[in-house]
Backbone as a printed PyTorch tensor [residue, N CA C, xyz], in Angstrom:
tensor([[[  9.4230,  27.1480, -42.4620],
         [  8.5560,  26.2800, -41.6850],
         [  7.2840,  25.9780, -42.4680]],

        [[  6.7020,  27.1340, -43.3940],
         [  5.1900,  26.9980, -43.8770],
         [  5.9910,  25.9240, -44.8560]],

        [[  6.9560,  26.0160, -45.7520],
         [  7.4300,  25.2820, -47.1500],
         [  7.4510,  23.9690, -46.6040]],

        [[  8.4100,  23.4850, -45.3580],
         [  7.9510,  22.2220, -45.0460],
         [  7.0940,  21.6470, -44.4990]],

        [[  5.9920,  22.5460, -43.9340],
         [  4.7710,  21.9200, -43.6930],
         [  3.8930,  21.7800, -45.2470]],

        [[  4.0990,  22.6200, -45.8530],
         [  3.2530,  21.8500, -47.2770],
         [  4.3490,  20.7130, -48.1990]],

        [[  5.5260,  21.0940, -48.0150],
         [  6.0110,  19.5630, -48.4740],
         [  5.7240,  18.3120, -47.7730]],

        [[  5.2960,  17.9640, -46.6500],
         [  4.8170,  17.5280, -45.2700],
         [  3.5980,  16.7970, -46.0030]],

        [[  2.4560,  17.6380, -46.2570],
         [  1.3820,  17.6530, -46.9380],
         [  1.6990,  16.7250, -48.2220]],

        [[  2.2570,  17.5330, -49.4570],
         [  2.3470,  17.1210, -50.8670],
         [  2.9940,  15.4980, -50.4780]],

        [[  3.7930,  15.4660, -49.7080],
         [  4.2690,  13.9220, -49.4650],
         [  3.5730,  12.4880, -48.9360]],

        [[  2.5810,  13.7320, -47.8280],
         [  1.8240,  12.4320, -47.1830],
         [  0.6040,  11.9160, -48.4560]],

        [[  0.3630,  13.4920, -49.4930],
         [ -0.5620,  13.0590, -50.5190],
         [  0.0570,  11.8880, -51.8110]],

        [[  1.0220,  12.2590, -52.2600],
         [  1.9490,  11.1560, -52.7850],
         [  1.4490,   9.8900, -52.3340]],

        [[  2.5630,   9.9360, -50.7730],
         [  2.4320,   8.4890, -50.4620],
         [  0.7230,   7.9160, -49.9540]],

        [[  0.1680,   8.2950, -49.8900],
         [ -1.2990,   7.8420, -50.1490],
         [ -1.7450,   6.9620, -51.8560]],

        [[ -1.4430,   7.9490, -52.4490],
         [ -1.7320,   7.7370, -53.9200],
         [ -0.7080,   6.4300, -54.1740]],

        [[  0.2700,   6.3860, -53.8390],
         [  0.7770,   5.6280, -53.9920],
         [  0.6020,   3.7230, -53.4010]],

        [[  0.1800,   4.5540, -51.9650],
         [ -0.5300,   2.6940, -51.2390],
         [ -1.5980,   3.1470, -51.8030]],

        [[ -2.3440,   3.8750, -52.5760],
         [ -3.6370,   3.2910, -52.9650],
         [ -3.1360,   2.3290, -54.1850]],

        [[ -2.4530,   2.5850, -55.2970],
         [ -1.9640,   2.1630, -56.7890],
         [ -1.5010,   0.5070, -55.8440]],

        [[ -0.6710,   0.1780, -54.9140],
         [ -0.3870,  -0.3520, -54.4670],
         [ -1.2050,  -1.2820, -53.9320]],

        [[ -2.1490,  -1.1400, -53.8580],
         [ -3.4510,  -1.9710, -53.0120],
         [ -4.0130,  -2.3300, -54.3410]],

        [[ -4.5760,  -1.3460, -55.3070],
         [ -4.9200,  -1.8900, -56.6030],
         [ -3.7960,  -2.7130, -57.2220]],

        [[ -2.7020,  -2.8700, -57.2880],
         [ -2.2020,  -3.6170, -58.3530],
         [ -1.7950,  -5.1330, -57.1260]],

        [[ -1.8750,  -4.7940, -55.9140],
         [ -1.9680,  -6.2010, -55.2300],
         [ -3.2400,  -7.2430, -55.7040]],

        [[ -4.1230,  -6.4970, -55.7000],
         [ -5.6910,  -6.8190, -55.8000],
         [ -5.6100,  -7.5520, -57.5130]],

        [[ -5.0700,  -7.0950, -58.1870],
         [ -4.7630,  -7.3370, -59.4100],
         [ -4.0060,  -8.5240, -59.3440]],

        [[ -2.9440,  -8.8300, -58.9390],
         [ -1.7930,  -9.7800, -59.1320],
         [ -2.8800, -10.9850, -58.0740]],

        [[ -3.1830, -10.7270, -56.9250],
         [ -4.1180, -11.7710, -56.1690],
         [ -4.9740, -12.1920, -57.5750]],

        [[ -5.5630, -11.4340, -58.3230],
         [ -6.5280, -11.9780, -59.0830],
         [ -5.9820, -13.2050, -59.8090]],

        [[ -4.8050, -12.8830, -60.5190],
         [ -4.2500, -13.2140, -61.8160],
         [ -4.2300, -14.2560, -61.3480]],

        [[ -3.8210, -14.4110, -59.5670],
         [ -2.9680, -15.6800, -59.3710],
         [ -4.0740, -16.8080, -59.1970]],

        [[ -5.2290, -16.0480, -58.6040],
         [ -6.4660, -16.8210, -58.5570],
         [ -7.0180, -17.7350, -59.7780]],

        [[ -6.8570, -16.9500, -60.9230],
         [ -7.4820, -17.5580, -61.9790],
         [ -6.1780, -18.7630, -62.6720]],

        [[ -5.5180, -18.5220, -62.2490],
         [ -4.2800, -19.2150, -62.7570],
         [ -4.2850, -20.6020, -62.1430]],

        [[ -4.8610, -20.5930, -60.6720],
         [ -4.8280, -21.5580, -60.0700],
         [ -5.7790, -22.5590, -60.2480]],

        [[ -6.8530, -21.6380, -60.6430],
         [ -8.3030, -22.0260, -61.2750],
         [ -8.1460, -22.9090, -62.5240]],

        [[ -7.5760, -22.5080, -63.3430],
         [ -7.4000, -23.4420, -64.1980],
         [ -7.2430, -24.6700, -64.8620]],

        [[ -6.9550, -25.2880, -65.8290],
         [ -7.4630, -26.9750, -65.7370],
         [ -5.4650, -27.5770, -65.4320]],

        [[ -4.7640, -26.8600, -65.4010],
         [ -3.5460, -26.6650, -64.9860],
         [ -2.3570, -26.6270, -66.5740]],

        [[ -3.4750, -26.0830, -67.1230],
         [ -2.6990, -25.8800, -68.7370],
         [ -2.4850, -26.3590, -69.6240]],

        [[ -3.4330, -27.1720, -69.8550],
         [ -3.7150, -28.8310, -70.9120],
         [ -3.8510, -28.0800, -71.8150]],

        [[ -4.7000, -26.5510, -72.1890],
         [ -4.4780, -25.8490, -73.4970],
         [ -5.5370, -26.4810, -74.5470]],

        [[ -6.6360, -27.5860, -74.3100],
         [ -7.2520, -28.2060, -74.4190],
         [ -9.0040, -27.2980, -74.7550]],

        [[ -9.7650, -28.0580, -75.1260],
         [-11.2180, -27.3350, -75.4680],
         [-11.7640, -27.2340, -74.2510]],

        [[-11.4550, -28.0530, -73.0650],
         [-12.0750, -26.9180, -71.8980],
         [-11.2640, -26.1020, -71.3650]],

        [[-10.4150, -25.7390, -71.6870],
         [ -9.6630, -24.4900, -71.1250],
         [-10.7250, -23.3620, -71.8250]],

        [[-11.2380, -23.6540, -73.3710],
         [-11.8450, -22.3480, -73.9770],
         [-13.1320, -21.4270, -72.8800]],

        [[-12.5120, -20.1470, -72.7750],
         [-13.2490, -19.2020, -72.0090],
         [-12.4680, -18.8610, -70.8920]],

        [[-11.4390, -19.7910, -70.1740],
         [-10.9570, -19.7030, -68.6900],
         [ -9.8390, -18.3840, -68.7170]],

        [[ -9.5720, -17.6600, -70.0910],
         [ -8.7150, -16.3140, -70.1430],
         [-10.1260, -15.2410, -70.1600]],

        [[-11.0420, -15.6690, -70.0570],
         [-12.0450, -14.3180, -69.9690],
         [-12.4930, -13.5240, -68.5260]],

        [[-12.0620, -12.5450, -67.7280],
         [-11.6730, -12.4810, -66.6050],
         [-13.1270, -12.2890, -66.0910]],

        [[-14.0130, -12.3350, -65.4460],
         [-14.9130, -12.3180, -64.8590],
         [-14.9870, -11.2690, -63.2260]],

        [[-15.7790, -10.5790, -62.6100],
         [-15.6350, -10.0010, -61.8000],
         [-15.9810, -10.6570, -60.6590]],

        [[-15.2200, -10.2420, -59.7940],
         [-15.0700, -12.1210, -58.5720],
         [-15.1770, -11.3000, -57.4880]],

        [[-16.2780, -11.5190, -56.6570],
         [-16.8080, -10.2990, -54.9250],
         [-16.1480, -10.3960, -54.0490]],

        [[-15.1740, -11.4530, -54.5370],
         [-14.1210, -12.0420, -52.9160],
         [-12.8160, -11.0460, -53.1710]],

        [[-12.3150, -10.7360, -54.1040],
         [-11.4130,  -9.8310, -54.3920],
         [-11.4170,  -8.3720, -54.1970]],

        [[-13.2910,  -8.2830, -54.7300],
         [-13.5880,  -6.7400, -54.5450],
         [-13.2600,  -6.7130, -53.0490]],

        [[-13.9510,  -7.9370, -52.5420],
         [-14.6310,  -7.1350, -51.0660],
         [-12.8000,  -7.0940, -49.7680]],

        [[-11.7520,  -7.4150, -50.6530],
         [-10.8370,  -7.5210, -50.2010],
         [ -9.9650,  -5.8580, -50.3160]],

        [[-10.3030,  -5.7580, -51.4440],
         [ -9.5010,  -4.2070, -51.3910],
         [ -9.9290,  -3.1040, -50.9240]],

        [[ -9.5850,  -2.0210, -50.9240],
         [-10.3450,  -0.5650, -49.9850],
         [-10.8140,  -0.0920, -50.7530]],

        [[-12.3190,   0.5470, -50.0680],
         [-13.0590,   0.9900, -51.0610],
         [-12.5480,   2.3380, -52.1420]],

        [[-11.0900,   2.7820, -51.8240],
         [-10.6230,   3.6320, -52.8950],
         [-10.1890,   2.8260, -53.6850]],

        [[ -9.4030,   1.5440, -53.5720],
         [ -8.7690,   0.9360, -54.5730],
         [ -9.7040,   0.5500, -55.8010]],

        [[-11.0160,   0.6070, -55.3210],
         [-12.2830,   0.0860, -56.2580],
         [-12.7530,   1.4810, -56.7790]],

        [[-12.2710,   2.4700, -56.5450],
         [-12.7780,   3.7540, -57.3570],
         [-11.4210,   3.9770, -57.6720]],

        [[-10.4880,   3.7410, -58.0490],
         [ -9.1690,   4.2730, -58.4360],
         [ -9.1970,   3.3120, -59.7720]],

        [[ -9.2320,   2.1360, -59.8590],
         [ -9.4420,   1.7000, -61.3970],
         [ -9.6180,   0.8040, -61.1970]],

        [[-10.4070,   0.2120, -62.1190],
         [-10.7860,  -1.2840, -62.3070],
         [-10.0000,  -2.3100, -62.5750]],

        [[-10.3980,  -3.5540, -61.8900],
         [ -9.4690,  -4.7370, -62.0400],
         [ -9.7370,  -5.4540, -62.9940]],

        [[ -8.0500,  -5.2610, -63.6470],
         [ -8.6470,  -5.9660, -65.1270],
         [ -6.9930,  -7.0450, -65.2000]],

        [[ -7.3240,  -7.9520, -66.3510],
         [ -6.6930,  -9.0360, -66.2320],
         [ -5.3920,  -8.2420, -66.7840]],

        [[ -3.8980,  -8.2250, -66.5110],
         [ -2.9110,  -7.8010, -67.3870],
         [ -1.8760,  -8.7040, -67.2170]],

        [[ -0.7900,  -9.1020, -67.4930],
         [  0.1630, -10.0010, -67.8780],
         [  0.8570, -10.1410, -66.1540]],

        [[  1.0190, -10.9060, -65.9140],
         [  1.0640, -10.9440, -64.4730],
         [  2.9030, -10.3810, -64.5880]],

        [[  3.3970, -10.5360, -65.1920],
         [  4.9850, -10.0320, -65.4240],
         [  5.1230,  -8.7250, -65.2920]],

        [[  4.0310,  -8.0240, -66.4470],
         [  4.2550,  -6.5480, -66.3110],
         [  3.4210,  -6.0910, -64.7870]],

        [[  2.4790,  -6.5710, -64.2640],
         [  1.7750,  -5.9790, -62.9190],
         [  3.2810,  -6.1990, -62.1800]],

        [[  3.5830,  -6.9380, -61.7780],
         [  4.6800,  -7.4480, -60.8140],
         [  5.9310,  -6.3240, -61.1540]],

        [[  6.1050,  -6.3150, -62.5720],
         [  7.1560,  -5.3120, -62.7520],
         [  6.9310,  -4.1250, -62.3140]],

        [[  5.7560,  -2.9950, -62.7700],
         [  4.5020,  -2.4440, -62.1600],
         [  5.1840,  -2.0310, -60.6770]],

        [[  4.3840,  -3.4250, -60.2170],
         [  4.3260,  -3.5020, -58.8880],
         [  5.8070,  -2.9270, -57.9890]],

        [[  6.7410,  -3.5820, -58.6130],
         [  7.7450,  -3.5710, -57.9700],
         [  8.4190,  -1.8640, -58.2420]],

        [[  8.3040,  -1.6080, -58.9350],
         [  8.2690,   0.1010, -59.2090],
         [  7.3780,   0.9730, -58.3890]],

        [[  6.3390,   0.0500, -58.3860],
         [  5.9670,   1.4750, -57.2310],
         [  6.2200,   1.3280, -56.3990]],

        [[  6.1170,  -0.1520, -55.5860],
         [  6.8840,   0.2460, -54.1240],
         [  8.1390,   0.8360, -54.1720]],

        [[  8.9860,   0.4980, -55.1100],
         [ 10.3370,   1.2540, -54.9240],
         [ 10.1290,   2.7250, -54.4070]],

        [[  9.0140,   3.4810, -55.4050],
         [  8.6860,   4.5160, -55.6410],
         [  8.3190,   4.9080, -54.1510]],

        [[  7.1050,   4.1840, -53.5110],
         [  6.5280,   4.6510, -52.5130],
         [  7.7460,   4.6160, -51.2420]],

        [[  8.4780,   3.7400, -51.6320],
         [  9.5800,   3.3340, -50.3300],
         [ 10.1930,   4.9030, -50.3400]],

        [[ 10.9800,   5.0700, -51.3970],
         [ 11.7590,   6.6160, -51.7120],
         [ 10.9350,   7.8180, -51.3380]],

        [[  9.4180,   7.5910, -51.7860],
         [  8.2180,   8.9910, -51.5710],
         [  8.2910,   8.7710, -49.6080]],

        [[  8.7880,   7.7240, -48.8080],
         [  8.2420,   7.5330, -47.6740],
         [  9.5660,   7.7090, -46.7830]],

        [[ 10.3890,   7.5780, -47.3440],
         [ 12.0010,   8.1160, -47.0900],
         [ 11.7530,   9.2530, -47.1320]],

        [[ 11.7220,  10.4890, -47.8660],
         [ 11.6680,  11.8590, -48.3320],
         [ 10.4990,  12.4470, -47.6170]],

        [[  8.9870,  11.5390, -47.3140],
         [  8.6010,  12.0580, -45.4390],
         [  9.2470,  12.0400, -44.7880]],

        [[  9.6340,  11.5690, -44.3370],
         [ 10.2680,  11.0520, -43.3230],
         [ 11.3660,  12.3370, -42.5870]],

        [[ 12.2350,  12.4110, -44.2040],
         [ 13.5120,  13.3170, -44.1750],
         [ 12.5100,  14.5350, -43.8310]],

        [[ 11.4450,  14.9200, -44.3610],
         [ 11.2880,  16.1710, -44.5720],
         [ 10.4630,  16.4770, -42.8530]],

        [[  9.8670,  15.0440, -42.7380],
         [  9.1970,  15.3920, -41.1470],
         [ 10.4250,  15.7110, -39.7100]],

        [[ 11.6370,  14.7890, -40.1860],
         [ 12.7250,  15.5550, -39.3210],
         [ 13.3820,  16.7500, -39.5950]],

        [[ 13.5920,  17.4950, -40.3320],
         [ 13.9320,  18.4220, -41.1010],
         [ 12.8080,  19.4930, -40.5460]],

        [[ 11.8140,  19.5870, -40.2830],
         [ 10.5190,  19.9880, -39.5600],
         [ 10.4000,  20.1360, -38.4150]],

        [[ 10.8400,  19.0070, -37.7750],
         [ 11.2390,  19.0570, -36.7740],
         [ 12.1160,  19.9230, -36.1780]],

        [[ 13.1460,  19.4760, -37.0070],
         [ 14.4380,  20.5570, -36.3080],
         [ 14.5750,  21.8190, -36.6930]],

        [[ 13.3550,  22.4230, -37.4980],
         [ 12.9630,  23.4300, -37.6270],
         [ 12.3160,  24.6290, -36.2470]],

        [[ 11.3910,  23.4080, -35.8270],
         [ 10.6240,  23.5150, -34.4600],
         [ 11.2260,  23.7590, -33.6350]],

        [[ 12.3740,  23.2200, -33.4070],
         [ 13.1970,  22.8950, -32.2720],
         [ 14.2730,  24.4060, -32.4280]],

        [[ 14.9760,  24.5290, -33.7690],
         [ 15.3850,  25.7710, -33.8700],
         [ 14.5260,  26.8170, -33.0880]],

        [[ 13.2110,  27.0250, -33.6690],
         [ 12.7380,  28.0220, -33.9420],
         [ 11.9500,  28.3060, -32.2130]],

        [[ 12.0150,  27.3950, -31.7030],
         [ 11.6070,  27.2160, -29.9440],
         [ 12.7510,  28.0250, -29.6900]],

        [[ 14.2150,  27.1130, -29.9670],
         [ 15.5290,  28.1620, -29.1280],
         [ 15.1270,  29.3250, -29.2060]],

        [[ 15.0760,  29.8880, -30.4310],
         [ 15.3270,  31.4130, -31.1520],
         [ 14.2410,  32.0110, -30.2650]],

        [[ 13.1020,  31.7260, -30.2750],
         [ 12.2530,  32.4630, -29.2390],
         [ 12.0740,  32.3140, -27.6220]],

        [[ 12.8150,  31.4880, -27.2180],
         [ 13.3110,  31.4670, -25.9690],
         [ 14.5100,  32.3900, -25.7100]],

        [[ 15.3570,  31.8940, -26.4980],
         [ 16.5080,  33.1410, -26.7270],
         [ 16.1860,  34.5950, -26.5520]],

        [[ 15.1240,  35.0680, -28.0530],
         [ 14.7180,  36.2880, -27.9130],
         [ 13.6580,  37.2100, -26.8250]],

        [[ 12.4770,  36.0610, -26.1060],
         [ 12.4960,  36.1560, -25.0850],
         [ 13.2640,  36.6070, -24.0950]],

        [[ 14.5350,  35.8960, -23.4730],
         [ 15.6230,  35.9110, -22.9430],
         [ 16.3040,  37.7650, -22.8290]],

        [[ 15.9220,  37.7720, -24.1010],
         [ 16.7850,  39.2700, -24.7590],
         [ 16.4350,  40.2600, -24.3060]],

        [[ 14.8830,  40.2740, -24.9900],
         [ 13.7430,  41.4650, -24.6550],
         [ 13.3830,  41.8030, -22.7240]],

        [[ 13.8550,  40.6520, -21.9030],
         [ 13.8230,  40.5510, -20.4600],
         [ 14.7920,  41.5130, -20.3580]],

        [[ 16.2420,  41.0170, -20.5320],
         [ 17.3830,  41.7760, -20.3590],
         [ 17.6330,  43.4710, -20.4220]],

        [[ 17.0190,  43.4250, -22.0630],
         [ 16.9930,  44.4970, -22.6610],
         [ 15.8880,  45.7900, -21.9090]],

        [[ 14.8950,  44.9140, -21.4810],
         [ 14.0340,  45.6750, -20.4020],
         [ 14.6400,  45.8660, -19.3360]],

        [[ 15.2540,  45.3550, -18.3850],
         [ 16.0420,  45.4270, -17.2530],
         [ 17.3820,  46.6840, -17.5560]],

        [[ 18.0270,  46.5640, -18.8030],
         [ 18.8920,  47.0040, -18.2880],
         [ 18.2760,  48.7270, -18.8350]],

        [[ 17.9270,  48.9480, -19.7040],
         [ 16.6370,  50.0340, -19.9690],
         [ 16.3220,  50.7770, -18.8720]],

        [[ 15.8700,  50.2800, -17.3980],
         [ 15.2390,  50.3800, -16.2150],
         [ 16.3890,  51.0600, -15.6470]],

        [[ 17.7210,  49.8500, -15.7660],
         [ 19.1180,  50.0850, -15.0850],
         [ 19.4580,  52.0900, -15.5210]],

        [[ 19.5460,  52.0120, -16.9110],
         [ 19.5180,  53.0810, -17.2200],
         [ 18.8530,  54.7160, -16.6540]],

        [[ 17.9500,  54.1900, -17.1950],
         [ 17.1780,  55.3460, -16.2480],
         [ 17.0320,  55.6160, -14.9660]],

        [[ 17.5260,  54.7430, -14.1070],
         [ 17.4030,  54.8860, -12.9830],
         [ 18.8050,  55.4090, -12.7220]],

        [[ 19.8030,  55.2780, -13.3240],
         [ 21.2100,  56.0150, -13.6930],
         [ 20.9330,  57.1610, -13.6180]],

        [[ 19.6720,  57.7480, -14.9400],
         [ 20.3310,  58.5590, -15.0850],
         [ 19.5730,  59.5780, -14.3370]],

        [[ 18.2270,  59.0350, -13.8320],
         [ 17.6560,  60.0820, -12.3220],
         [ 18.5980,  59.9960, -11.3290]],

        [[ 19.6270,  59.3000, -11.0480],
         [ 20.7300,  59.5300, -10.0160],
         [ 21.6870,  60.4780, -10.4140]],

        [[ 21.9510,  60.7420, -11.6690],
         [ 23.3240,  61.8070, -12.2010],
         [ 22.3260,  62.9520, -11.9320]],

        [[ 21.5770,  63.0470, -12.5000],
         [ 20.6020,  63.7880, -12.4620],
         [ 19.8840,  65.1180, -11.2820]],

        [[ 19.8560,  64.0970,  -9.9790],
         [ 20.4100,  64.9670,  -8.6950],
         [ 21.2610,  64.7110,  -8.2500]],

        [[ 22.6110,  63.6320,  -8.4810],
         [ 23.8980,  64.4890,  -8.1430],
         [ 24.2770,  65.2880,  -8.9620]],

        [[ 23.9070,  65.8230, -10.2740],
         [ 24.2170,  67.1690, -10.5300],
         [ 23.4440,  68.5170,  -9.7010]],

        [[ 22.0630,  67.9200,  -9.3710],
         [ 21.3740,  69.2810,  -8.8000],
         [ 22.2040,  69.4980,  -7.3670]],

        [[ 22.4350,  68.6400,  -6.8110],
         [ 23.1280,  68.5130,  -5.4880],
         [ 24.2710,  69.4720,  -5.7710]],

        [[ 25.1030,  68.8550,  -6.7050],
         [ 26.4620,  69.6440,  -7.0540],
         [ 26.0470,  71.1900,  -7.2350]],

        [[ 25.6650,  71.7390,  -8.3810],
         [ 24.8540,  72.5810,  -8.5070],
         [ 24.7760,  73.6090,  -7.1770]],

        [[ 24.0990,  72.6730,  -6.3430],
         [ 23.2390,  73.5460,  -5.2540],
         [ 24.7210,  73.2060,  -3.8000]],

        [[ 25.5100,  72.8940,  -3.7800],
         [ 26.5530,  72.8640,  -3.3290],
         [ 27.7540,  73.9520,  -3.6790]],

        [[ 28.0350,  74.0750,  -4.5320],
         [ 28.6890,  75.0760,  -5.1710],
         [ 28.3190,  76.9060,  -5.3720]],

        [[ 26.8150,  76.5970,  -5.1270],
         [ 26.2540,  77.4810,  -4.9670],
         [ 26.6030,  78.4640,  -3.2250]],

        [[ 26.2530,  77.4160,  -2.4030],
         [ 26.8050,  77.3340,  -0.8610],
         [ 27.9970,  77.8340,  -0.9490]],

        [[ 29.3050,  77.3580,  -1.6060],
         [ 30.4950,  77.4910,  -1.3650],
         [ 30.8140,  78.9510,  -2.2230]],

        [[ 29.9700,  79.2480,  -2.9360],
         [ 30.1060,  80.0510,  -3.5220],
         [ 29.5550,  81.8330,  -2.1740]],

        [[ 28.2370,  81.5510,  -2.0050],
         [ 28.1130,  82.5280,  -1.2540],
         [ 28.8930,  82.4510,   0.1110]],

        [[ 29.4150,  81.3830,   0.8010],
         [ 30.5550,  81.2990,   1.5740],
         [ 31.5950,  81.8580,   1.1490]],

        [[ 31.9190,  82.0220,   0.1810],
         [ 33.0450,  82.8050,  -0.0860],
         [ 33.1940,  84.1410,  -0.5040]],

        [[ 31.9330,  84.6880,  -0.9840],
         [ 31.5900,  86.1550,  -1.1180],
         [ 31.2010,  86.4120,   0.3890]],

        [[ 31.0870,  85.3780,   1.2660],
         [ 30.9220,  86.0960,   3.0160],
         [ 32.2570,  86.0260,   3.4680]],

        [[ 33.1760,  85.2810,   3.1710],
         [ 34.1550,  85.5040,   3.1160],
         [ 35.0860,  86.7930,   3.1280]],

        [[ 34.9900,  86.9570,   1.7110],
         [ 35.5620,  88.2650,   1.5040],
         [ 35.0830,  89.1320,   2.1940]],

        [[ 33.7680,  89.2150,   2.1950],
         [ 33.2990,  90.4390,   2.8300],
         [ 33.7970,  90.6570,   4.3600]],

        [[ 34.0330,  89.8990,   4.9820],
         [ 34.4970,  89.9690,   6.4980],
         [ 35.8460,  90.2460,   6.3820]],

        [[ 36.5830,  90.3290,   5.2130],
         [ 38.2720,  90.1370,   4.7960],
         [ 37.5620,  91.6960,   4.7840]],

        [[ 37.1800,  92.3990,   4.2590],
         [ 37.3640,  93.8170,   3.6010],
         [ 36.6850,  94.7520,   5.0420]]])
């Protein structure tokens, strides 16, 4: 139960790290696409010179979470490899969010075991007290029907030495 509550943990930390990388490399690819659009539409020409120099743009910052802006800086990269990137980690995060998932039911039915088992053993320790009780109360009953017997036999016994004696 403790192992899958810290796999529980290590997973939900994963998949965090992971929508954070995820939020940064969105924030990234939004950029690329921004400046792309920006452009003079690719004439390749002397005013294009400068329009590959990426500049830091407040509408983008103020779009991502403030971890994605302390996790790394947005910088211009080949919009092919971000996307490729990109598409790897969600894979990644999809599989890290599957494997919560598994491990939070798996946890579950840990819980659920581990409820029976102590309802069960509950159950036991009642019984086991009862019949304990049953016992002893047995065995204070053998207990004076032996003294009874005992003290019966005793009777039949001097009844029968009065016996004799009235025979002789």
């Amino acid at each position: 139960l403790q192992s899958a509550n810290e796999e529980v943990k290590k997973l939900t930390s994963e998949k965090s790290n992971m929508e954070l990388e995820n939020a940064t490399l969105s924030a990234m690819i939004e950029e690329a696409e921004r400046i792309r659009k920006e452009g003079s539409g690719g004439s390749g020409g002397w005013s294009d010179f400068g329009d590959d120099i990426v500049e830091p743009v407040d509408e983008v910052r103020e779009s991502t979470t403030a971890l994605a802006k302390v996790a790394s800086p947005v910088t211009a990269l080949g919009p092919v490899t971000d996307v490729r990137e990109l598409t790897k980690l969600r894979v990644q995060l999809r599989k890290t969010e599957h494997e919560l998932e598994t491990v939070r039911v798996a946890l579950e039915n840990e819980k659920e075991e581990r409820r029976r088992a102590d309802s069960k053993l509950t159950s036991l320790e009642a019984d086991l007290e009862r019949r304990t009780k049953e016992v002893e109360e047995r065995e204070r009953d053998r207990s004076r029907a032996d003294e009874r017997c005992n003290e019966l036999l005793a009777l039949v016994k001097d009844g029968n030495i009065k016996v004799k004696e009235t025979e002789q």
